[in-house]
matplotlib code that plots the C-alpha trace (Angstrom):
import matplotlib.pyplot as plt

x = [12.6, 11.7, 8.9, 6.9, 4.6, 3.1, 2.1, 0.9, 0.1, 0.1, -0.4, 1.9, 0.0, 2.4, 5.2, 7.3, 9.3, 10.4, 8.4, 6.3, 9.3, 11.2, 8.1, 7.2, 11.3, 11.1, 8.1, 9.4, 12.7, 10.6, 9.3, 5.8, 4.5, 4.4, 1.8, 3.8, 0.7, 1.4, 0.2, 3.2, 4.0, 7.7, 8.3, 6.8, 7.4, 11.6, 10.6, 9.3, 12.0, 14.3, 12.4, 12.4, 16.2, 17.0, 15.2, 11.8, 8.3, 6.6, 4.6, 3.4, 0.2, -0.4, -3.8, -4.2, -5.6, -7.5, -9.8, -12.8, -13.6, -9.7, -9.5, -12.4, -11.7, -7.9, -9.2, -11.7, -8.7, -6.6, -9.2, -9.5, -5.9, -5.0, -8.4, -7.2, -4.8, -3.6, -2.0, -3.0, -0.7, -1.9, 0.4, -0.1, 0.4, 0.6, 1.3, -0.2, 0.9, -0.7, -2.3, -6.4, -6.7, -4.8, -6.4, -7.5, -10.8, -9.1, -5.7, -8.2, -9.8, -6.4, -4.9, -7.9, -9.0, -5.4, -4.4, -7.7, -10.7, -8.1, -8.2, -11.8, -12.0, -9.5, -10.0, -13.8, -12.8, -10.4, -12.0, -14.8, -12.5, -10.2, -13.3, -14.2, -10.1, -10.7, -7.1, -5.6, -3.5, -3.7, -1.7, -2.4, 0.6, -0.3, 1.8, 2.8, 0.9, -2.5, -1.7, -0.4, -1.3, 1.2, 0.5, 0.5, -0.6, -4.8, -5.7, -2.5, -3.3, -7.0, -6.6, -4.0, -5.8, -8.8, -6.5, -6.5, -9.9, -10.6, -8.2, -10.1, -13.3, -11.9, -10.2, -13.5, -15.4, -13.1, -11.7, -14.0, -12.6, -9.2, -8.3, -5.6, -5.7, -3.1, -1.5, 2.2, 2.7, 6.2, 7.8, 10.0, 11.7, 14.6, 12.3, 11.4, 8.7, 11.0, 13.7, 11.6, 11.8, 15.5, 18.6, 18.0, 14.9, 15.6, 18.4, 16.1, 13.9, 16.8, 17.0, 13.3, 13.9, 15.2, 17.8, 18.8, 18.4, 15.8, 14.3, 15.0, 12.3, 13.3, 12.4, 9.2, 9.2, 10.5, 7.8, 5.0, 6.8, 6.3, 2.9, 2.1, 3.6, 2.2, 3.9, 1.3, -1.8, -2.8, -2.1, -5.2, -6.7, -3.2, -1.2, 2.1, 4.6, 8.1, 9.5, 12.5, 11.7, 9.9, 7.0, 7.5]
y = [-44.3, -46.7, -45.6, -48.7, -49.1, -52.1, -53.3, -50.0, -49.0, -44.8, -42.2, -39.2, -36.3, -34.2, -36.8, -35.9, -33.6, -31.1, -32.1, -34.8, -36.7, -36.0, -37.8, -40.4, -41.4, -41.2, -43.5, -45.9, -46.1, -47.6, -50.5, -48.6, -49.5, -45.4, -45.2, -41.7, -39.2, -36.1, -34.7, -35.6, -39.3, -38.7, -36.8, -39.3, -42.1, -40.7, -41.0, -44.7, -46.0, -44.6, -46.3, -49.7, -49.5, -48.6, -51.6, -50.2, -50.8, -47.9, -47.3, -43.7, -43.1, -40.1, -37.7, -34.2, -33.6, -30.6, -32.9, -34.7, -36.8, -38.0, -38.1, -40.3, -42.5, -43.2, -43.6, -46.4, -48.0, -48.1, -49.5, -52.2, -53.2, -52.3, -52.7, -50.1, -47.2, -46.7, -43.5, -40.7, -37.7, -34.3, -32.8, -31.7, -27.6, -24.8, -21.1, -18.4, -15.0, -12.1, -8.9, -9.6, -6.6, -8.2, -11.4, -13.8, -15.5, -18.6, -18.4, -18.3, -21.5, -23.2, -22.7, -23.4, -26.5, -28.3, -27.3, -27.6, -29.2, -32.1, -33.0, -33.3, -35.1, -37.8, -38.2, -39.1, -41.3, -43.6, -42.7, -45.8, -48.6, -47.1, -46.8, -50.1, -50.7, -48.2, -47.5, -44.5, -42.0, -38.6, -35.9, -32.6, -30.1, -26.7, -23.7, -20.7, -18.7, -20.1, -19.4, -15.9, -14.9, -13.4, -10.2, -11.4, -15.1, -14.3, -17.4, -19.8, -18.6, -19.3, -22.5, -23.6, -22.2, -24.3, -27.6, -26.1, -26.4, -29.0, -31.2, -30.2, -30.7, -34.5, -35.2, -34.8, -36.9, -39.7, -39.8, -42.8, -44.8, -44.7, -42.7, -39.3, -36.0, -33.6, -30.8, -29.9, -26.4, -26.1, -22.6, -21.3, -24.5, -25.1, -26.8, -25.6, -23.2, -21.2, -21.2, -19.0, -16.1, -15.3, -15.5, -12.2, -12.6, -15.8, -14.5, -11.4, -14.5, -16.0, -13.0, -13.8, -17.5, -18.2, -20.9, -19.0, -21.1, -22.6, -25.7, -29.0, -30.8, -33.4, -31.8, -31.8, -35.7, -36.0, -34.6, -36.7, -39.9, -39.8, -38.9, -41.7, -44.2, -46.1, -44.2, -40.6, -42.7, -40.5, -36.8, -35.5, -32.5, -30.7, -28.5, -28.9, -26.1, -26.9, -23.5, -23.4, -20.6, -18.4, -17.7, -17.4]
z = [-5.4, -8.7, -10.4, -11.6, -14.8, -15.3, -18.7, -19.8, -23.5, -23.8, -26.1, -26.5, -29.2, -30.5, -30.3, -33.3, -32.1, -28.5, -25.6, -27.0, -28.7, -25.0, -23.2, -25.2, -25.3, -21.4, -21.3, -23.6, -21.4, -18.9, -20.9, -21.9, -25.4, -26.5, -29.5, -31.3, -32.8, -34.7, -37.9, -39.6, -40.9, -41.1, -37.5, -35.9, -37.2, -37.1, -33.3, -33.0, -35.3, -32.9, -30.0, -31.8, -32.2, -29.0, -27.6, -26.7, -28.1, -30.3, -33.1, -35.3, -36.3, -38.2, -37.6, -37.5, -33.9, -35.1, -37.0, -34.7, -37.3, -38.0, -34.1, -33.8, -36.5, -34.8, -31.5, -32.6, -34.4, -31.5, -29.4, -31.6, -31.8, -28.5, -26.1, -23.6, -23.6, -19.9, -20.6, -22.5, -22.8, -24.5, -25.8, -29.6, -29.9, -32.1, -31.9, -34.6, -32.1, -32.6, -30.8, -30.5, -32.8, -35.2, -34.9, -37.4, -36.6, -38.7, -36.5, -32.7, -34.0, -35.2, -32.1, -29.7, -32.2, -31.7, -28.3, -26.6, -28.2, -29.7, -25.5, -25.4, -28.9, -27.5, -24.5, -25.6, -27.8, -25.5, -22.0, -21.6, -21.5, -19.4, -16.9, -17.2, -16.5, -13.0, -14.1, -15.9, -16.7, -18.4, -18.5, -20.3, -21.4, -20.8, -20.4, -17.6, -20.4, -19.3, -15.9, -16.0, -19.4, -22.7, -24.9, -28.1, -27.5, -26.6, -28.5, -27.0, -24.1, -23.5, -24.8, -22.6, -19.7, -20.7, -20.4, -16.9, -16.4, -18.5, -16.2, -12.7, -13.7, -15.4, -12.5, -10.7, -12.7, -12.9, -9.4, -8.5, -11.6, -9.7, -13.0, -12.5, -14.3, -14.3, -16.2, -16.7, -17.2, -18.7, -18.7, -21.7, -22.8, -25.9, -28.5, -32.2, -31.0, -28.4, -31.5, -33.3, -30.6, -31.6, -29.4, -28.0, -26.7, -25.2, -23.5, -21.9, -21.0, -19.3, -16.8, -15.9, -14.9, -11.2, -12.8, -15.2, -18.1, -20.3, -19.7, -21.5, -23.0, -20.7, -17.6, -18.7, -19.4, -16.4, -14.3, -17.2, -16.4, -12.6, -12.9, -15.4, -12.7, -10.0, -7.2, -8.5, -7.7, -5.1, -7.4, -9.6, -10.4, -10.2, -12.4, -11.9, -12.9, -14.9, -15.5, -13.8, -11.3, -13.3, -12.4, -8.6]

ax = plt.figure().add_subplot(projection="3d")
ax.plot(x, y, z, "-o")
ax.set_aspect("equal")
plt.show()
C-alpha cells in the first residue's frame, strides 16, 4: 500500500531533535512542506537545512511551546503565510523526574505547561481554518507512562495521560469536520531523553520489552506518517501504542 498526501503543509513541535526530527524527516520524504518548531533556533533549524538539501521542503521557526503568548503569536504568523496547516503533530516534551514528595511546584508546571497545555495552546491557535478546510490531521505524542503510569515521573506522567484525553474528547468534537485525532504512545525509545537513564538501566529495560530492543525514533514516525495520510481517514480518537511489546 502507498500512502498518499496531497499538498499538505504540517507542523512537527519538538522537531529538533529524537522523535520529532525522525517524524518531520518522514513527512518530508513524502513531499509534505514540514514547518520544524522547537525552542531552539539552531536544532531545528539543523533539521530543515537538512530537509532542503535532501530535496524536500522545510522551514524552522523557533518558540518556546510553554509560552501561550509566544504560541499564539506563531500560530497567527503561520496562518498568515500559510492559510492552513493540514497537519499538526505534538510532539514538544520535557522530563524534570522526581518522587511527588520531592516535587517542585516549578518542575509539575514545566512539565505539564510544555507537554500538555502547549497542545491546547496550538491546536487553538491553528484549528478554525482547518474546520473551514473539513480536512485535518493531528497527531499527539504521548507515552506508555500515561497509560500505565512511572514512579518517579508524577508530573510526565499526568500530562501525557491528559494528551490521552485531550485527543478523545478532540476527536469527538471534530469528527463532523472530517478532521482525525490520535495519539502515539511510544514506549522506551533511543533518543537524548532515554540516554540519560544509563546503559544499565536501559539494558534492564531491554528485558521488559517483547523485541528485545529499544525503539527507533523511526518507528514512531512510522506509525505518525500513516496516520497523517489519506489511507487513516477513517482512525480518530485512538491511541496507538509503539513500544515494541512492552506493555502487553
Amino acid at each position: 500500500m502507498k500512502l498518499t498526501f496531497e499538498n499538505k503543509t504540517a507542523l512537527v513541535t519538538g522537531a529538533g531533535r529524537g522523535i520529532g526530527k525522525a517524524i518531520a524527516e518522514s513527512l518530508a520524504a513524502e513531499g509534505i512542506f514540514v514547518i520544524c518548531l522547537s525552542r531552539s533556533e539552531s536544532s531545528c533549524g539543523a533539521v530543515a537545512e537538512a530537509i532542503n538539501a535532501s530535496g524536500g521542503k522545510a522551514k524552522a521557526i523557533a518558540v518556546d511551546v510553554a509560552n501561550a503568548e509566544a504560541v499564539q503569536a506563531a500560530c497567527a504568523e503561520l496562518l498568515k503565510e500559510f492559510g492552513n496547516i493540514d497537519i499538526i503533530v505534538n510532539n514538544a516534551g520535557i522530563t524534570k523526574d522526581n518522587l511527588a514528595l520531592r516535587m517542585s511546584t516549578e518542575d509539575w508546571n514545566a512539565v505539564v505547561d510544555t507537554n500538555l497545555s502547549s497542545c491546547f495552546h496550538i491546536v487553538k491557535g491553528l484549528l478554525r481554518p482547518m474546520t473551514k478546510k473539513r480536512s485535518g490531521r493531528i497527531i499527539n505524542i504521548t507515552s506508555v507512562s500515561g497509560i500505565s503510569g512511572n514512579a518517579g515521573q508524577l508530573n510526565y506522567s499526568a500530562a501525557k495521560a491528559g494528551m490521552i484525553g485531550f485527543t478523545k474528547s478532540l476527536a469527538k468534537e471534530i469528527g463532523s469536520r472530517s478532521i482525525t485525532v490520535n495519539a502515539v504512545a511510544p514506549g522506551f525509545t533511543k533518543t537524548d531523553m532515554t540516554a540519560k537513564l544509563g546503559d544499565d538501566m536501559l539494558k534492564e529495560v531491554e528485558k521488559h520489552v517483547a523485541l528485545k530492543r529499544l525503539g527507533e525514533p523511526e518507528d514512531i514516525a512510522n506509525m505518525v506518517t500513516f496516520l497523517c495520510s489519506d489511507q487513516a481517514s477513517y482512525v480518530t480518537g485512538q491511541v496507538f501504542t509503539v513500544d515494541g511489546g512492552l506493555a502487553i
